[in-house]
ROSE-4610 file (N, C-alpha, C; in Angstrom, 1 decimal, always signed):
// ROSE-4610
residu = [X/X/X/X/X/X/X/X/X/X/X/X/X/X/X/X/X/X/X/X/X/X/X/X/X/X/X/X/X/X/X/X/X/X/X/X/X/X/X/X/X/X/X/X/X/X/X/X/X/X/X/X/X/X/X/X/X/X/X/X/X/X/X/X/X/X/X/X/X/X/X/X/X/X/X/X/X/X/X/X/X/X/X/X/X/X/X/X/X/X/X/X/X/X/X/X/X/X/X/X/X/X/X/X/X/X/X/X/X/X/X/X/X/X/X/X/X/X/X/X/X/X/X/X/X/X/X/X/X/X/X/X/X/X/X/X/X/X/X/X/X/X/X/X/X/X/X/X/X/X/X/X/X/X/X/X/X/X/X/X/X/X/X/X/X/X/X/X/X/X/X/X/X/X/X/X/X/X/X/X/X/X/X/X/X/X/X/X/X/X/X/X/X/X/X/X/X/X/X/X/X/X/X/X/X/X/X/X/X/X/X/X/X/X/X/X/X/X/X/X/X/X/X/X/X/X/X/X/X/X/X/X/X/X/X/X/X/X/X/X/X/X/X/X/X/X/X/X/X/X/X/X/X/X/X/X/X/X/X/X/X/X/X/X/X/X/X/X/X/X/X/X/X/X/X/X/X/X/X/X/X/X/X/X/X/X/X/X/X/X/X/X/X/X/X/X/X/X/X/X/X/X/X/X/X/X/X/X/X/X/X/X/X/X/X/X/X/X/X/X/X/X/X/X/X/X/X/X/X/X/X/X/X/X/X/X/X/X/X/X/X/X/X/X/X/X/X/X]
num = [1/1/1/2/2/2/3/3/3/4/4/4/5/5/5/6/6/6/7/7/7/8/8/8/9/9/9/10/10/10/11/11/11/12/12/12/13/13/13/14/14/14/15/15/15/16/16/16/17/17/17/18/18/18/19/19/19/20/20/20/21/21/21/22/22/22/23/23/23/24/24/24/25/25/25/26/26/26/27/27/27/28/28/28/29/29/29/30/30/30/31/31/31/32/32/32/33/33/33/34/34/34/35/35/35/36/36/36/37/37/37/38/38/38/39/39/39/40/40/40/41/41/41/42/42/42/43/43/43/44/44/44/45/45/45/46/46/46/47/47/47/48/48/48/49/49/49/50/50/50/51/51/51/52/52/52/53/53/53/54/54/54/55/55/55/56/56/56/57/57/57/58/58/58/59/59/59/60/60/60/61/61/61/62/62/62/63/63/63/64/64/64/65/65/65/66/66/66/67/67/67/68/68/68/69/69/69/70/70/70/71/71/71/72/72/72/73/73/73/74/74/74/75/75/75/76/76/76/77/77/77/78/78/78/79/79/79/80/80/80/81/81/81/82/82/82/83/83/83/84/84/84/85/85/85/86/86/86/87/87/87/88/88/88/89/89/89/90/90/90/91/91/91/92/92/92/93/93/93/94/94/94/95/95/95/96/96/96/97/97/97/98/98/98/99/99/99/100/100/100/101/101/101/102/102/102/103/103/103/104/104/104/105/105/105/106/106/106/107/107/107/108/108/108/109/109/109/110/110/110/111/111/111/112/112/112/113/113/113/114/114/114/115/115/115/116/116/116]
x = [-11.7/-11.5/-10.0/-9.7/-8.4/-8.4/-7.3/-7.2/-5.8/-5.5/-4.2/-3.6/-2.9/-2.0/-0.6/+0.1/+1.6/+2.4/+3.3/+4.3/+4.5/+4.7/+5.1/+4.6/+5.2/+5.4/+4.9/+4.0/+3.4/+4.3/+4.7/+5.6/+5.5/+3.8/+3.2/+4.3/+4.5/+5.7/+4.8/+5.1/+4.6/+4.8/+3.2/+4.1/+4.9/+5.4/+6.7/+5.9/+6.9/+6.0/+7.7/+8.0/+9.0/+9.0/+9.5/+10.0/+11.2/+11.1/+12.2/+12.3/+13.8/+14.1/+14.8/+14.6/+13.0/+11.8/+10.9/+9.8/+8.8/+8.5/+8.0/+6.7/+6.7/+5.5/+6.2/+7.0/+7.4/+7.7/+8.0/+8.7/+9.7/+10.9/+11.9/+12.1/+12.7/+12.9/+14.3/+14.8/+16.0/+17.2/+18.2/+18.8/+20.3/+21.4/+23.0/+23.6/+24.0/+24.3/+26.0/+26.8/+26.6/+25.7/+25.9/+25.0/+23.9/+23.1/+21.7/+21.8/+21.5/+21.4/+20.0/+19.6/+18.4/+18.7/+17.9/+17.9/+16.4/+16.5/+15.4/+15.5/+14.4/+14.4/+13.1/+13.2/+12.6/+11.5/+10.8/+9.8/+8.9/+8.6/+8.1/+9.0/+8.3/+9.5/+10.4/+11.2/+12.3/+12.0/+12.2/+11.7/+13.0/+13.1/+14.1/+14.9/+15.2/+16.1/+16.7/+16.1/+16.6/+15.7/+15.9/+15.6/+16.6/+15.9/+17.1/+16.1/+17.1/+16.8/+17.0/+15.9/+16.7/+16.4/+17.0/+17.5/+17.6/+16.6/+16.5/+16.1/+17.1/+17.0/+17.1/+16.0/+15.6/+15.2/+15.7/+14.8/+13.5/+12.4/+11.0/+10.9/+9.9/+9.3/+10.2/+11.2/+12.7/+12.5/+13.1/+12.9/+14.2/+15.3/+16.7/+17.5/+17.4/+18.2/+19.7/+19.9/+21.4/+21.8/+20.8/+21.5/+21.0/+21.9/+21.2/+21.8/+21.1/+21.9/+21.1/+21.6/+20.3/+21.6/+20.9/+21.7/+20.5/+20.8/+20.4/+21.3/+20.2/+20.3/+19.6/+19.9/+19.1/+18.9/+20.2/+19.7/+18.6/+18.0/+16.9/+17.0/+17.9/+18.3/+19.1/+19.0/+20.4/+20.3/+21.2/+22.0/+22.4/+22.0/+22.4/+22.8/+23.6/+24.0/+23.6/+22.8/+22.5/+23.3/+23.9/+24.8/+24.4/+24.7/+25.1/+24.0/+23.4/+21.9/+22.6/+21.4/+21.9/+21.1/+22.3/+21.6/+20.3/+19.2/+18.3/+16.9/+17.2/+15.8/+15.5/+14.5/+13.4/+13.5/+14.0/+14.3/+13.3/+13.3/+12.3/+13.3/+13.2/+14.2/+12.7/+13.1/+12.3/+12.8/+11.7/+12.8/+12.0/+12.2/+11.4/+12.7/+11.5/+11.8/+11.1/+12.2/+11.7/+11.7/+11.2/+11.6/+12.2/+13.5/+14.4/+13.6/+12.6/+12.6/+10.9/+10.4/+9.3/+8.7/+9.5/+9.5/+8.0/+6.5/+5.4/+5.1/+6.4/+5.8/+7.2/+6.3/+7.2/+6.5/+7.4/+7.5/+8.0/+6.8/+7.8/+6.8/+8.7/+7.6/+8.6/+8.8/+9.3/+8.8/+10.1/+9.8/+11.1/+10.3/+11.2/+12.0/+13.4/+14.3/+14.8/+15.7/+16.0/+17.5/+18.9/+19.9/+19.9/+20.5/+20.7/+22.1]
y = [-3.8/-4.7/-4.6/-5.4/-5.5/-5.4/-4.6/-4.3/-4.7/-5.4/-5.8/-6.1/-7.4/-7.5/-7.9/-6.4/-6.2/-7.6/-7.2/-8.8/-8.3/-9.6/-10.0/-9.7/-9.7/-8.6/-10.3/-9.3/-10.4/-10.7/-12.1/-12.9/-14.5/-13.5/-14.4/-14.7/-15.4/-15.8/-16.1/-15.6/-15.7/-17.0/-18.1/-19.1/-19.0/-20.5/-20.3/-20.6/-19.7/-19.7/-20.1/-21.0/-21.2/-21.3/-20.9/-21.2/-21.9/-23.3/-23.4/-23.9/-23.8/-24.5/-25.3/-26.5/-26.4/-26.2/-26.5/-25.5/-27.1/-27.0/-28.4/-28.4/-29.7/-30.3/-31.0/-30.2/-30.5/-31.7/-32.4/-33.4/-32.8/-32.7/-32.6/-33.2/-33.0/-33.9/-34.5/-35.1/-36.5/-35.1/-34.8/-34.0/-34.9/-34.1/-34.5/-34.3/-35.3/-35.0/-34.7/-35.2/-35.7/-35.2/-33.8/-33.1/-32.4/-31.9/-31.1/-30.2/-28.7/-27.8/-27.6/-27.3/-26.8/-25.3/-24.6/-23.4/-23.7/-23.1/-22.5/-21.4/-20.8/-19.3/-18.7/-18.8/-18.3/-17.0/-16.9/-15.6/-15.2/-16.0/-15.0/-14.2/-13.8/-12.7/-14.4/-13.9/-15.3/-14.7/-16.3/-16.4/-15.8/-15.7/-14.7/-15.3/-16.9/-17.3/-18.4/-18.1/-18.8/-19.6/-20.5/-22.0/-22.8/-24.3/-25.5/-26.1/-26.5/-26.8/-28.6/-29.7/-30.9/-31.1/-32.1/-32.1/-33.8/-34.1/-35.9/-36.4/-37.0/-37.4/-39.1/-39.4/-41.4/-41.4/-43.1/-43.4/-43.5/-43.0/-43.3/-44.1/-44.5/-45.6/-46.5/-45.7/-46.0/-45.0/-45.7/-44.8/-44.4/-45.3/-44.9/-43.9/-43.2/-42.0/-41.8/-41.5/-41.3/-40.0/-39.2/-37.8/-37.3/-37.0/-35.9/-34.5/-33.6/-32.6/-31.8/-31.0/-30.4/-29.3/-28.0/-26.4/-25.5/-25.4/-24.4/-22.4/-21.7/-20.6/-19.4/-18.1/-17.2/-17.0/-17.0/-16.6/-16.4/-15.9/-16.0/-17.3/-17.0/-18.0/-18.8/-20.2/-21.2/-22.1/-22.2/-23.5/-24.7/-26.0/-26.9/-28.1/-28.6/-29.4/-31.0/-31.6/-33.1/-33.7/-34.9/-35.9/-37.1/-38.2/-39.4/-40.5/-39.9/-40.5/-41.6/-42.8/-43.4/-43.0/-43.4/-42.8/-43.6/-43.0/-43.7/-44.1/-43.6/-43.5/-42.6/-42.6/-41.2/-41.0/-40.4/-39.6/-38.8/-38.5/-37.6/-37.1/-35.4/-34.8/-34.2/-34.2/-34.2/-32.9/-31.9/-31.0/-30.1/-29.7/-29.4/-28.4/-27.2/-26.0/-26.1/-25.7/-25.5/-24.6/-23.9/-22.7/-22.6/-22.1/-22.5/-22.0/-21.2/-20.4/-21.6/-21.9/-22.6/-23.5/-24.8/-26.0/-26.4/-26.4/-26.5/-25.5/-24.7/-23.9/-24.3/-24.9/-25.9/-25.9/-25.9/-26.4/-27.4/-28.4/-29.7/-29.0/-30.0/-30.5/-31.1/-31.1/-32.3/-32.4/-33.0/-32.8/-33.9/-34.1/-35.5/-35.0/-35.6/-35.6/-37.3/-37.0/-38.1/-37.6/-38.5/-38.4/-39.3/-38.4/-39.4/-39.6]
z = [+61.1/+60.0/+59.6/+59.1/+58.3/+56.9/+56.3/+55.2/+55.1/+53.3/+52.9/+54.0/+54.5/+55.4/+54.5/+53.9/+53.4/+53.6/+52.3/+52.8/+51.6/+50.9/+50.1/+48.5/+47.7/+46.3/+45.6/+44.3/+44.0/+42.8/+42.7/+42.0/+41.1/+40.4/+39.7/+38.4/+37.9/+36.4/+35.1/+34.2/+32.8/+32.4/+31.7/+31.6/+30.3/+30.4/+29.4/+28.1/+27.2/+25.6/+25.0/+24.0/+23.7/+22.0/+21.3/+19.4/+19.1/+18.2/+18.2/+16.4/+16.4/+14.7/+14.6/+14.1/+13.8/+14.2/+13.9/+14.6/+15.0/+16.6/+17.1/+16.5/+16.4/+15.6/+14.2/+13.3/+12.1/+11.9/+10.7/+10.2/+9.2/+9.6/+8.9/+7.4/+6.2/+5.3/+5.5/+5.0/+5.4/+4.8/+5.6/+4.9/+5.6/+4.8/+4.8/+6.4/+7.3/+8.7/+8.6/+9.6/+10.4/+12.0/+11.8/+12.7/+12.3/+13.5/+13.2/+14.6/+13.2/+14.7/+14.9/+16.1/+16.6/+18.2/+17.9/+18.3/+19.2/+20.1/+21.2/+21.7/+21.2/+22.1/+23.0/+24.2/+25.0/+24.5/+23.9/+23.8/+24.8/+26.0/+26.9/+27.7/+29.1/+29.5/+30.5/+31.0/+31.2/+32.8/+33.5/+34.9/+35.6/+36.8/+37.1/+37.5/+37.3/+37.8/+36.3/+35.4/+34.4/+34.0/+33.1/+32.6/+32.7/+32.8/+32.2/+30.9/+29.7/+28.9/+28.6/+28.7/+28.4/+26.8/+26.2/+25.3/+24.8/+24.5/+24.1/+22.6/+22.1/+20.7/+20.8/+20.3/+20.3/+18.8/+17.9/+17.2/+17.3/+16.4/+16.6/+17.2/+17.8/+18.6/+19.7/+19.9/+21.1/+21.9/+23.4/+24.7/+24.5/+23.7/+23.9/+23.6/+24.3/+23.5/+23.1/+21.8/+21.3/+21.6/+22.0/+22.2/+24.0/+24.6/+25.8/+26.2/+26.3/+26.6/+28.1/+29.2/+29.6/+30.2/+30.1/+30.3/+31.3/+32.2/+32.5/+31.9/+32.0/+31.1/+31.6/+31.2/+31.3/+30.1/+29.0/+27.8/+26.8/+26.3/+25.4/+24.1/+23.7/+22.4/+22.7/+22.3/+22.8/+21.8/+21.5/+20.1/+20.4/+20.1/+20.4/+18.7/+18.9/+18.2/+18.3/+17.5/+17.6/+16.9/+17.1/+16.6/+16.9/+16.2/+16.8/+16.3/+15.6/+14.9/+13.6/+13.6/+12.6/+11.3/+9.9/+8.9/+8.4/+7.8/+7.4/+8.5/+9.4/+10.4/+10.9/+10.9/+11.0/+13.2/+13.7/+15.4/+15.7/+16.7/+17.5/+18.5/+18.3/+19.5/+20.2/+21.9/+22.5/+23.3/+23.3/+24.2/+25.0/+26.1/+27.9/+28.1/+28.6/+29.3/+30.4/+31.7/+32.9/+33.8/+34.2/+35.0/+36.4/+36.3/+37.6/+38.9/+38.3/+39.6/+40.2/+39.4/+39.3/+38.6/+39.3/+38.6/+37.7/+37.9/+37.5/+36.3/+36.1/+34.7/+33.4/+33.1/+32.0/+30.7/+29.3/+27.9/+27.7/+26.5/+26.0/+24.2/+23.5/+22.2/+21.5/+20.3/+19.3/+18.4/+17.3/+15.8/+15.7/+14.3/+13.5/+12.7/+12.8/+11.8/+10.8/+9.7/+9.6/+8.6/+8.5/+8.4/+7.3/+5.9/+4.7/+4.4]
């Protein structure tokens, strides 16, 4: 009979668990711009080859985005700055983690802001 045929080290990946601030899901209240920061931090263990982080800010109910950013990273915590929003309408930043090492283990989510 055969037993274990050796190789390969098992290289299952944690999926991605992500926190960010604002915290997704929220609705923001209308606060003083011209910018808005938002933070992401990785809290599971981080895939071994990093993450990329994209980064999409549209008025509600627009595909168009006024903002794009995307970074790949190892870092745990990453800071990003949104701009470019007009005042008086309520946005949706849209934002996806991907794992470099394994495209199918992915984070999305989003939360509303708005600029007075």
């Amino acid at each position: 009979f055969l037993s274990g045929c050796g190789g390969g080290k098992n290289t299952t990946e944690a999926t991605l668990a992500v926190t960010t601030t604002p915290a997704s899901g929220s609705t923001q209240a209308p606060a003083v711009g011209p910018t808005f920061s938002l933070n992401v931090k990785i809290t599971s263990p981080m895939p071994a080859k990093g993450v990329t982080i994209d980064i999409k800010a549209t008025p509600d109910g627009s595909s168009t985005a006024f903002f794009t950013k995307s970074t790949s990273t190892t870092s745990v915590s990453n800071d990003f700055t949104i701009s470019g929003q007009t005042v008086a309408v309520v946005n949706v930043v849209y934002i996806t983690v991907t794992s470099n090492s394994k495209s199918s283990n992915t984070w999305t989510g989003s939360y509303r802001y708005s600029a007075k």
